[in-house]
C-alpha positions in Angstrom: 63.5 115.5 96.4 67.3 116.3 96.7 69.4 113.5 98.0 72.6 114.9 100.5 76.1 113.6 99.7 76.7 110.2 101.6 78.7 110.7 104.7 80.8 108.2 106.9 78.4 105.7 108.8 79.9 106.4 112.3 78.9 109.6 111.6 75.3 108.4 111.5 73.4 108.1 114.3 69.5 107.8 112.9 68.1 104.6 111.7 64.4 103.1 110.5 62.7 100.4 110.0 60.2 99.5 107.9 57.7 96.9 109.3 54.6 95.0 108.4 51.5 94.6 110.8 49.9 92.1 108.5 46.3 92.1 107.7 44.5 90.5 111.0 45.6 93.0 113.3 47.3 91.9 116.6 47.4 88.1 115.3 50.0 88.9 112.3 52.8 91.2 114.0 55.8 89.1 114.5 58.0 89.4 117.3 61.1 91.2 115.5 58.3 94.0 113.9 56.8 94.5 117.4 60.4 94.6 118.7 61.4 97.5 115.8 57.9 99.5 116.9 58.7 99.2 120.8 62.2 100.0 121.0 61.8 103.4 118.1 62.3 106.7 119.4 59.0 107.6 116.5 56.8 105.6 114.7 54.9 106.5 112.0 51.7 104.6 111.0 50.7 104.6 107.5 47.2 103.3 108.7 44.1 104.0 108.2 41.9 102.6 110.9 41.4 104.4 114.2 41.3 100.7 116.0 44.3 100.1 114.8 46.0 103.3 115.9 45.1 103.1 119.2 46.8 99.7 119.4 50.0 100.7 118.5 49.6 103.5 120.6 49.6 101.0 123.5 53.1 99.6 122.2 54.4 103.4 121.4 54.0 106.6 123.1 54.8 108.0 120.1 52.7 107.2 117.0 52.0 109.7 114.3 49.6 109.1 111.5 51.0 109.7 108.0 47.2 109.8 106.7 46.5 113.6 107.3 48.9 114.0 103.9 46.1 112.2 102.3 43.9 114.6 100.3 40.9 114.2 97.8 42.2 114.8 94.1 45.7 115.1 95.2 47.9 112.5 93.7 49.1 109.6 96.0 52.7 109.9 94.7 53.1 113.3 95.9 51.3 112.1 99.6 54.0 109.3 99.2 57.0 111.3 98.5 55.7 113.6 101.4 56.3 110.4 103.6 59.3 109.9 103.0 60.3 113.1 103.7 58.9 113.5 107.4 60.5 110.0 108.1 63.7 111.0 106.9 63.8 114.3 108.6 63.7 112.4 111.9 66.3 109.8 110.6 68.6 112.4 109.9 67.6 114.3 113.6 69.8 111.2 114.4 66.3 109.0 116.1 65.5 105.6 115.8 62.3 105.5 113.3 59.7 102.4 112.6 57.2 102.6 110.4 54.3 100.5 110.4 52.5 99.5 107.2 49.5 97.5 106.5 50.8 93.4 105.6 54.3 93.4 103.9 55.7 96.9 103.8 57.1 95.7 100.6 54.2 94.8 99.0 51.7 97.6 97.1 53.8 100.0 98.7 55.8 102.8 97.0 57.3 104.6 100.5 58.7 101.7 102.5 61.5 101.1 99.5 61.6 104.4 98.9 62.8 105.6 102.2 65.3 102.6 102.6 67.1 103.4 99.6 67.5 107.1 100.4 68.3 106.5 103.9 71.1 103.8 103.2 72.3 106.0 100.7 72.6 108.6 102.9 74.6 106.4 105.0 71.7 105.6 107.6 71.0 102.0 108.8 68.0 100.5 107.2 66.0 97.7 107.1 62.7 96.0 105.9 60.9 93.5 108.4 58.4 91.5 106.5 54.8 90.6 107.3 52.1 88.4 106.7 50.3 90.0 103.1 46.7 89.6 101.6 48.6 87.3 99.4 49.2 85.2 101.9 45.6 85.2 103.5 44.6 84.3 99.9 46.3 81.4 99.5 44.8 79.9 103.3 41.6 81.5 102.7 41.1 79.9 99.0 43.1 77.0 99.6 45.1 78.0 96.5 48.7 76.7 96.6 50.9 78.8 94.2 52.7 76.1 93.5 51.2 73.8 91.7 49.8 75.8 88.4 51.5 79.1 89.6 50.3 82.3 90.0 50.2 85.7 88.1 50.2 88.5 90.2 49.2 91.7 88.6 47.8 95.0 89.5 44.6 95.5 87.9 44.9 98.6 85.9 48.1 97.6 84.1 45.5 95.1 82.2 44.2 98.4 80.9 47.6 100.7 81.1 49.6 98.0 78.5 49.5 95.5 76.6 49.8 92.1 79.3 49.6 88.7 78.5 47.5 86.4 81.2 48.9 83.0 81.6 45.0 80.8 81.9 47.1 78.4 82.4 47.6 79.3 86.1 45.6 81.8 89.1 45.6 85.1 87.8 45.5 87.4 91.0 44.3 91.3 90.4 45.1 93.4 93.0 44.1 97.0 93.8 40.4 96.7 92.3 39.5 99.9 94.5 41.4 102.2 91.8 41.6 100.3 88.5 41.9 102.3 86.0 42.5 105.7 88.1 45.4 107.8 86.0 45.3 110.7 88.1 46.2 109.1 91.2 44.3 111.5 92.9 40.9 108.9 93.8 40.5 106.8 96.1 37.9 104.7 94.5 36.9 104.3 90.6 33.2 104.3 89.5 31.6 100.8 88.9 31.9 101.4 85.0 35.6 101.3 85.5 35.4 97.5 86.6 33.3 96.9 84.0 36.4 97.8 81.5 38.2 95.7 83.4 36.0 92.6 82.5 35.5 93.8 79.1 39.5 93.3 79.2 39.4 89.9 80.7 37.2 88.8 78.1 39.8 88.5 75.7 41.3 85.7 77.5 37.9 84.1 79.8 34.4 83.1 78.7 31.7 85.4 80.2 30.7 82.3 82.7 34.3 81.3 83.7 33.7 81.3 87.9 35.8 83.7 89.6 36.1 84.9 93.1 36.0 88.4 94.7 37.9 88.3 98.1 38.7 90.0 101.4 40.8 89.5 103.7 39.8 89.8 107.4 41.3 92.3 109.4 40.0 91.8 112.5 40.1 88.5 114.8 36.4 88.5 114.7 36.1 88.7 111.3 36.2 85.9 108.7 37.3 86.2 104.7 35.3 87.8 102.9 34.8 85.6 99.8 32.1 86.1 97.1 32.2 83.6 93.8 30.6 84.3 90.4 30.5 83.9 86.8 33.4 86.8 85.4 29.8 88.5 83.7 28.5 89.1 87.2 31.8 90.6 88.7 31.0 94.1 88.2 27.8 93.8 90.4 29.4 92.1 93.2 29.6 93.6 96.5 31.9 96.2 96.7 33.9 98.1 99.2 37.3 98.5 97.2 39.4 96.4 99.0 38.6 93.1 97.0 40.6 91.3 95.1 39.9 89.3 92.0 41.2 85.3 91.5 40.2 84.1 88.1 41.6 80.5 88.2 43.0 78.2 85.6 40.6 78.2 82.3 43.3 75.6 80.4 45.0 72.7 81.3 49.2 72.9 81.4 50.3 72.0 78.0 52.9 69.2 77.9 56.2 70.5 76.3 57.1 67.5 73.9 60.5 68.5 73.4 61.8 69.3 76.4 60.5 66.0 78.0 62.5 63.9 75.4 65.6 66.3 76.5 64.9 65.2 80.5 64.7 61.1 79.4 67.9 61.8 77.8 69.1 63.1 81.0 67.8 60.6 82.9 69.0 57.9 80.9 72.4 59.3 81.6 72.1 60.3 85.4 69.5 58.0 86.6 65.2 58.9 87.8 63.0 58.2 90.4 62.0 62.1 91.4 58.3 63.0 91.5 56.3 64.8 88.8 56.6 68.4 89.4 52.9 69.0 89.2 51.3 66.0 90.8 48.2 65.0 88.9 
């Protein structure tokens, strides 16, 4: 895709946005995003569910589906890159765009940065709104609070692209279960026996009955979480739908570092104490 020369702004009329809907749809959508998809001359929907269509369609005469670029065996980069050139063709038509993604539109999602950094290099106004992400759901729904232990957030199918050290130490949080493994980019969901790699994989660093869970998030407001727990051996009969996510939580204690606790009683010799643990006990 060939970028044009940067021009003056004032000579810049278009804009977009890139918005979030969260996952629980209605109850997410913050008041700037709605504001961004009301006020847009288009909006574009990179969203799969009719439901959900239909609803923005109430806040929008004019919606458009990206998901017709979608095609079996075809890669998803080239669907994406396709994306970003319909939005910026009516950027540059000088009209006010939105487009609506599922949760964060910065998170798992390839187009939303994409077409922010072409159009502000173009000279176009751009801007990410954020929304409420799986991640997020997780944390309420599990009652997981990244703070404590931490978190390592990975997508699944690096664990089997390269060579990635887990921190047991903390949650370890795989994302994008549906395709793990997929190279082509062309699927839109990987047999079972890829999963079963996956825990071949995880096995390295977790004992066969180390209790994970397999979760959903809901995203409907009559829906709950979706949230299955098992032994890691059982994770590759678990019920499926490819959505799911994988928490595998601590399997190790936080390891005291001698030395750098005898550095912080220096310090506090010198500057005085009193402050909390950092991980309460």
């Amino acid at each position: 895709m060939n970028t044009p020369t940067p021009v003056p702004n004032e000579a810049r009329q278009g804009s977009i946005a890139c918005v979030g809907m969260g996952i629980t749809l209605g109850s997410h959508l913050t008041p700037l995003a709605r504001n961004h998809i009301e006020t847009a001359d288009v909006v574009f929907a990179a969203l799969s569910d009719h439901v959900v269509q239909l609803w923005l369609e109430r806040l929008n005469p004019d919606v458009r589906s990206l998901q017709s670029y979608y095609r079996p065996g075809k890669s998803r980069m080239k669907t994406y890159r396709e994306w970003v050139d319909v939005m910026m063709s009516e950027v540059r038509a000088g009209k006010r765009v939105c487009s609506v993604f599922y949760g964060h539109p910065g998170i798992f999602a390839w187009s939303p940065h994409k077409v922010i950094e072409v159009a502000r290099a173009e000279g176009y106004q751009a801007h990410m709104e954020p929304g409420v992400s799986a991640e997020d759901c997780l944390y309420a729904d599990l009652g997981i609070d990244p703070g404590r232990v931490g978190c390592q957030h990975l997508e699944a199918s690096q664990l089997l692209f390269f060579e990635r050290n887990l921190d047991t130490t903390s949650h370890v949080i795989l994302w994008q279960l549906g395709v793990v493994g997929d190279r082509s980019l062309g699927r839109f969901r990987t047999p079972d026996a890829y999963r079963e790699l996956l825990v071949e994989r995880l096995y390295q660093d977790y004992p066969a009955d180390h209790e994970v869970t397999v979760y959903r998030a809901p995203t409907l407001p009559v829906e709950g979480p979706h949230i299955q727990r098992m032994a890691l051996r059982d994770f590759p009969a678990a019920e499926f739908t490819g959505q799911e996510t994988l928490v595998l939580p601590p399997a190790h204690a936080l390891k005291p570092n001698a030395i750098m606790r005898a550095r912080l009683d220096e310090l506090d010799a010198v500057y005085g104490t009193g402050a909390e643990p950092a991980v309460p006990a």
